[in-house]
C-alpha positions as a LaTeX table, in Angstrom:
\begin{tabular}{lrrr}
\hline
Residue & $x$ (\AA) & $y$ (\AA) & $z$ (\AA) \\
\hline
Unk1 & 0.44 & $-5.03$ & $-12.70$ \\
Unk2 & $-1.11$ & $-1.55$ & $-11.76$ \\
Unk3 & $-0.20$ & $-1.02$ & $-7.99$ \\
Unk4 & $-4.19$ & $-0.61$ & $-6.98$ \\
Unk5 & $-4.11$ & $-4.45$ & $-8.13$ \\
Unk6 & $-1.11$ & $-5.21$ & $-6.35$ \\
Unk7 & $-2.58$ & $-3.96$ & $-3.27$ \\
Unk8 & $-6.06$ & $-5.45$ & $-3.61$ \\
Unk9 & $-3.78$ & $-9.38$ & $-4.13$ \\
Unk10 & $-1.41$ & $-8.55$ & $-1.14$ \\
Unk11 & $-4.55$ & $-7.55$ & 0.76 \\
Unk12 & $-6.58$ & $-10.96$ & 0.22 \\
Unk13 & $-2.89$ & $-12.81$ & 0.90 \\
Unk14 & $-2.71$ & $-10.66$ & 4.47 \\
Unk15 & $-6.44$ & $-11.50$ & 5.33 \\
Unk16 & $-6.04$ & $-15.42$ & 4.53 \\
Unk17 & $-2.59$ & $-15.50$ & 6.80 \\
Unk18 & $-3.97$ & $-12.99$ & 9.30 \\
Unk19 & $-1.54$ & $-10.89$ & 9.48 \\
Unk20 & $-2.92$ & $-8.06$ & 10.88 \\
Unk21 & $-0.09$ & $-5.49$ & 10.75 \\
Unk22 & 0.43 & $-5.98$ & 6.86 \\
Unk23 & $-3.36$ & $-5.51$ & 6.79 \\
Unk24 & $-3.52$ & $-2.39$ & 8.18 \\
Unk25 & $-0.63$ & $-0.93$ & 6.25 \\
Unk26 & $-2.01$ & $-2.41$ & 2.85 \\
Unk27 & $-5.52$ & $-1.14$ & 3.80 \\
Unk28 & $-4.14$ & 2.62 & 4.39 \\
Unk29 & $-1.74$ & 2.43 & 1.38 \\
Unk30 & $-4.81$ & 1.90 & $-0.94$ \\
Unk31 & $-7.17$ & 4.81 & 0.94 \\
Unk32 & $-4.44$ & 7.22 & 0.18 \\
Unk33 & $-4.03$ & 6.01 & $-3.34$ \\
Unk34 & $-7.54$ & 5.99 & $-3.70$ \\
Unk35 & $-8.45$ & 9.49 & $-1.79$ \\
Unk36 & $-5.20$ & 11.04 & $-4.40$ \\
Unk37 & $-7.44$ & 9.07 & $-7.69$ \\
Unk38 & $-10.42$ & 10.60 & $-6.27$ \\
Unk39 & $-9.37$ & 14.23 & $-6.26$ \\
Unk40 & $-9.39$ & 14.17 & $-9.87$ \\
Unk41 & $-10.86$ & 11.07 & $-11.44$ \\
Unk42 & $-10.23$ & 12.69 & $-14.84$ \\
Unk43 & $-6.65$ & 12.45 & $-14.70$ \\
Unk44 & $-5.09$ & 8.73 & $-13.97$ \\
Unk45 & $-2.58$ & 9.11 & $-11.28$ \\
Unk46 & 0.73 & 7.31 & $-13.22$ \\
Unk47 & 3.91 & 5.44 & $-11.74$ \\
Unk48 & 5.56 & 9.06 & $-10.59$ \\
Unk49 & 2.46 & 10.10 & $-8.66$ \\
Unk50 & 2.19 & 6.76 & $-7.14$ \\
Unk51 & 5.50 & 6.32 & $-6.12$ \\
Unk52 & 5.88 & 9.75 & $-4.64$ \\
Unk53 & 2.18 & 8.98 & $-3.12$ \\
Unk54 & 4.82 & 5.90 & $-1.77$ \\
Unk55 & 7.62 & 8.16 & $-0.81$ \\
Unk56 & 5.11 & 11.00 & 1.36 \\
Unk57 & 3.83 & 7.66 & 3.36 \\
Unk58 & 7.09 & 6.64 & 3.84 \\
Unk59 & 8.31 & 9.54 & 4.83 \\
Unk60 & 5.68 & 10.39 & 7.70 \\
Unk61 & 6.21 & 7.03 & 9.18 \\
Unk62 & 10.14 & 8.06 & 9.78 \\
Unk63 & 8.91 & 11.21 & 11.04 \\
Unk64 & 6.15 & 9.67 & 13.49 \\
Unk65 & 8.79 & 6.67 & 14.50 \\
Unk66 & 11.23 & 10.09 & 15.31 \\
Unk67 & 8.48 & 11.04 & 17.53 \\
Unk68 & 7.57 & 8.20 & 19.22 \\
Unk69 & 11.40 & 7.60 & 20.45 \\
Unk70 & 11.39 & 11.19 & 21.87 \\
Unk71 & 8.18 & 10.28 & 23.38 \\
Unk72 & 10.14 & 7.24 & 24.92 \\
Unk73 & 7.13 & 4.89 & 23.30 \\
Unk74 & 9.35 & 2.56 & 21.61 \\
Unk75 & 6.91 & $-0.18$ & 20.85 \\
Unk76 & 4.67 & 2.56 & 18.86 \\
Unk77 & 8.27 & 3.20 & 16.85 \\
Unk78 & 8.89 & 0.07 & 16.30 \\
Unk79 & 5.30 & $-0.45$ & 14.65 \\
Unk80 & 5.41 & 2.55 & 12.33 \\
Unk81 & 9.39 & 1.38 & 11.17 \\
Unk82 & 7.53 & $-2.27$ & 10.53 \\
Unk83 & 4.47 & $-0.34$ & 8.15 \\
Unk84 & 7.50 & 1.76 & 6.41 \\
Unk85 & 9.41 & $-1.70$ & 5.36 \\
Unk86 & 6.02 & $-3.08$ & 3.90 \\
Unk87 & 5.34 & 0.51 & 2.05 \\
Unk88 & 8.95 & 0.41 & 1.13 \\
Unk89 & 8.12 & $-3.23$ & $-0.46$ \\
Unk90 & 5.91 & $-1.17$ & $-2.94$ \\
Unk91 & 8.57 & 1.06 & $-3.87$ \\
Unk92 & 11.28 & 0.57 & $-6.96$ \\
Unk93 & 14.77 & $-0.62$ & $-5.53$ \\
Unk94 & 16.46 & 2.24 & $-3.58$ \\
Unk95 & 19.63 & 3.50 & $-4.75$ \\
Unk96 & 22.65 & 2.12 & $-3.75$ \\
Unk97 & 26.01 & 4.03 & $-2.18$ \\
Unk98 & 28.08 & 3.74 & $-5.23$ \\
Unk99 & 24.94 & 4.64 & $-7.52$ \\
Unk100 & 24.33 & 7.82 & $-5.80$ \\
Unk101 & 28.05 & 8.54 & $-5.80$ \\
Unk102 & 28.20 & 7.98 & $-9.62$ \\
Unk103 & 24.76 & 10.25 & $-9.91$ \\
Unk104 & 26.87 & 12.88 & $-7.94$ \\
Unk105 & 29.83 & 12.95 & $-9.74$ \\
Unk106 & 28.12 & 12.81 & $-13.19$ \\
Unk107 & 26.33 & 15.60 & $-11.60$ \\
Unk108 & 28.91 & 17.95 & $-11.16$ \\
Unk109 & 30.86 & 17.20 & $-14.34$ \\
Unk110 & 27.64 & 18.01 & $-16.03$ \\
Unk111 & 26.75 & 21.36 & $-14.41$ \\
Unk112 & 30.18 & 22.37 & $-14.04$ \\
Unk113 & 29.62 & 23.30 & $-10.08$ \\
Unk114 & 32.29 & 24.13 & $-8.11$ \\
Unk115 & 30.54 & 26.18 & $-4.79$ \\
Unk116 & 27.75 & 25.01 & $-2.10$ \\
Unk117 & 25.64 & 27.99 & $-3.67$ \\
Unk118 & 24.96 & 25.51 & $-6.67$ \\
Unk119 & 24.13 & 22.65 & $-4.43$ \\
Unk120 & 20.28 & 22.60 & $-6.38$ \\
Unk121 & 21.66 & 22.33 & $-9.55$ \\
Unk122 & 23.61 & 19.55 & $-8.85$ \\
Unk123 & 21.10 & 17.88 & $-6.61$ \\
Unk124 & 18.61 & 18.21 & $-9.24$ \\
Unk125 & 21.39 & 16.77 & $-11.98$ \\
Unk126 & 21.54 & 13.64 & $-10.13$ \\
Unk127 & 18.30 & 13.07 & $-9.10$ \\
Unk128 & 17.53 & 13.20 & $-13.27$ \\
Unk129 & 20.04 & 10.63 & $-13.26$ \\
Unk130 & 18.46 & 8.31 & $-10.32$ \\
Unk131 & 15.25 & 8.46 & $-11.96$ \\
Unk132 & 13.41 & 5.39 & $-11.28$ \\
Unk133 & 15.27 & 4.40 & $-7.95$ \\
Unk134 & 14.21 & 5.44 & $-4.84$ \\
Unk135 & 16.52 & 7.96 & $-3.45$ \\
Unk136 & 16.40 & 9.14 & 0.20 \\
Unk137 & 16.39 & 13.02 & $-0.57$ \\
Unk138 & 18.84 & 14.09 & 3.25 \\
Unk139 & 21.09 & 11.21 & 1.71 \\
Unk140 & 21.48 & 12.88 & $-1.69$ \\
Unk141 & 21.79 & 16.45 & $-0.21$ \\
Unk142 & 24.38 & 15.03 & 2.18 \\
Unk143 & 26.16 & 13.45 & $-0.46$ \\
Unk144 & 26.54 & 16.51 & $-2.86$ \\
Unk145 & 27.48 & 18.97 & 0.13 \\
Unk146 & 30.12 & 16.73 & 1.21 \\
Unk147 & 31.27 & 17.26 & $-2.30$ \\
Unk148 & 31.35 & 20.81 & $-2.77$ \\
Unk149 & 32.99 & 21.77 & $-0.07$ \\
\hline
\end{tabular}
């Protein structure tokens, strides 16, 4: 099921149980998919743009929840970590530990890195290799330093 369908069922499912906060979140999820179909109606957006559509949304609530805690408003944190798990919902199933270890390792027997200076080579090795999993970027990067050093 195209994930402008999905959206439009989970939206009619939040309205009928009232809950509001899924509401909201499945309400802004389909402007931005809608506002990124719009820019170019010509060209459909496919799986990759909407899951890194996903991923940016994601992203900026971890960044605003960041925010909010240094602003010492923990409810508004709290509210933008609850709209990340129901994006997140959207989302293939993240990587696990041992998966991105694997990824890592395949990684660097494949490009033959040894120093930090190739670190993009191999990050961009194993992200080929986590393709279709949902793969926090810092975690990845993390990972693969830890590895050549």
């Amino acid at each position: 099921m195209p994930l402008i369908d999905q959206l439009q069922k989970d939206l009619v499912a939040a309205m009928r149980a009232k809950e509001e906060l899924k509401l909201g979140t499945i309400r802004m999820v389909k402007t931005a998919l809608q506002k990124a179909l719009s820019v170019d109606p010509s060209k459909p957006l496919g799986d990759a743009g909407e899951q890194q559509l996903l991923k940016s949304l994601v992203k900026q609530r971890v960044e605003a929840a960041e925010m909010f805690r240094k602003g010492g408003r923990e409810e508004l944190a709290a509210k933008e970590e609850a709209e990340k798990l129901i994006i997140e919902g959207y989302l293939p199933a993240s990587a696990s530990e041992e998966e991105i270890l694997a990824a890592v390792e395949a990684a660097l027997v494949e490009t033959g890195a040894t120093a930090a200076k190739q670190m993009g080579v191999v990050i961009k090795a194993a992200s080929a290799k986590l393709a279709g999993k949902t793969v926090d970027g810092r975690v990845l990067s993390e990972k693969v330093k830890a590895r050549l050093q």
